[in-house]
C-alpha angles and dihedrals in degrees: 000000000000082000092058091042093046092052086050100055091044090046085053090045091052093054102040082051087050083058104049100046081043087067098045098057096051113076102207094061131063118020105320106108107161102117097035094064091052090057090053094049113097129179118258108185119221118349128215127187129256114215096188091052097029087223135114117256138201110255116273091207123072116222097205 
């Protein structure tokens, strides 16, 4: 019986190990978030401030 339980928890260890490198190699899991962020960024245009919220806000006038 310690053989067979010897071969289970290696075998647990291999694949929590397989996890773990597996995230690391991809770059949109785990904490690597460089590109991401750049995916969520979006142009704005010209800001002006809000006094009443105390924010930036997108321009309210086109320049066409």
């Amino acid at each position: 019986m310690p053989p067979v339980m010897f071969l289970a928890l290696l075998g647990a260890i291999g694949v929590a190990g397989y996890r773990i490198f597996s995230r690391l190699g991809n770059p949109k899991s785990g904490g690597q978030r460089g590109a991401e962020e750049g995916d969520r960024t979006r142009d704005l245009g010209n800001l002006e401030w809000d006094e009443g919220a105390g924010v930036y806000r997108p321009s309210t006038k086109r320049d066409v």
